[in-house]
Residue, then its C-alpha position, 0 to 999 in steps of 0.5 A: x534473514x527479515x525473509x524468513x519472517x515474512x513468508x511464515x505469514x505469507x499465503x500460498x501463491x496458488x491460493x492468491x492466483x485462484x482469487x476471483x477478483x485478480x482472474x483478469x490478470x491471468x497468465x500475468x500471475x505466473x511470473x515468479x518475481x511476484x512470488x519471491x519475498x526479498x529487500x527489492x520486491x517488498x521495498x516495491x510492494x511497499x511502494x506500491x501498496x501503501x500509495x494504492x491504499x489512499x487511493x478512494x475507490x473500492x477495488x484497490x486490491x486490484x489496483x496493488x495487484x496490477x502495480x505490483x505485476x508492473x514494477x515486479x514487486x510482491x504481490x501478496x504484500x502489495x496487495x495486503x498493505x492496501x487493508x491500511x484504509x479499512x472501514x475503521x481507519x478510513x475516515x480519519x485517514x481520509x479526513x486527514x487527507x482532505x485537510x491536507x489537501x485543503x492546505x496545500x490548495x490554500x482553500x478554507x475547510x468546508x463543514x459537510x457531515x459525512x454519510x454512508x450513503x450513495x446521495x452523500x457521496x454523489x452531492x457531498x463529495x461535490x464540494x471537497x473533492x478537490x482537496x481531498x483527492x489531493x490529499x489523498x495523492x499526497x499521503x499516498x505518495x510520502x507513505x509509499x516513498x517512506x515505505x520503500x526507503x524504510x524497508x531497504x534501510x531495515x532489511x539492509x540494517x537486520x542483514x548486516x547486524x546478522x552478519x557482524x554476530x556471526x563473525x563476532x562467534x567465529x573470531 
């Protein structure tokens, strides 16, 4: 089973409820549906984690971890995919969202520099934060949806494919 794969690169449950950044979850972290890896909790985790993942603020582990609590979907997964918008892959992904967002509000692409810095941030952001965030809901919610639908499709094919070589050695 596609199982078997994942939870060799799972980390241990304990060690992820020790983290200090998910303490405020609590009690909330010994729920076992959290923990179990199959189609329906990482299709979920999935879901969750990639939207998480566009969405531009600095704490979106915290973010994946309490959806994933919500809608009971791996946590370690969820959590793990938010690292899709990483210091190397963010500013292309966010810019491809900020375009996206300027597209759909049929709004002209303004120039800006981007800086890393809290001035940049606070006075650049003034004028494309619109489109941007727009941008970034959309991508988050397709990738999310295209996630979950692919799981489910790849765990269900890897599943059946498994149980046809099987009855093919049997016969």
């Amino acid at each position: 089973m596609p199982k078997k794969k994942f939870q060799r690169y799972m980390p241990d449950h304990r060690k992820i409820r020790d983290q200090k950044c998910l303490q405020c979850f609590g009690t909330l972290l010994n729920n076992q549906a959290l923990w179990h890896l199959n189609r329906h909790s990482l299709a979920r985790a999935f879901f969750i984690g990639l939207i998480c993942a566009f969405i531009p603020v600095p704490f979106q582990m915290v973010l994946a971890a309490a959806g994933a609590i919500l809608i009971h979907a791996n946590l370690p997964i969820a959590v793990a995919l938010v690292w899709l918008t990483n210091p190397v892959t963010m500013p292309p992904l966010f810019y491809i969202a900020y375009k996206l967002g300027a597209w759909v509000m049929q709004m002209p692409e303004q120039a800006f520099h981007f800086e890393a810095s809290l001035e940049w941030v606070l006075n650049g952001m003034a004028t494309i934060w619109q489109p941007f965030l727009l941008g970034c809901a959309i991508l988050g919610v397709i990738s999310g949806i295209m996630g979950y639908i692919t799981i489910k499709i790849a765990w269900r094919w890897i599943v059946v494919r498994r149980w046809r070589r099987r009855h093919q050695h049997i016969g």
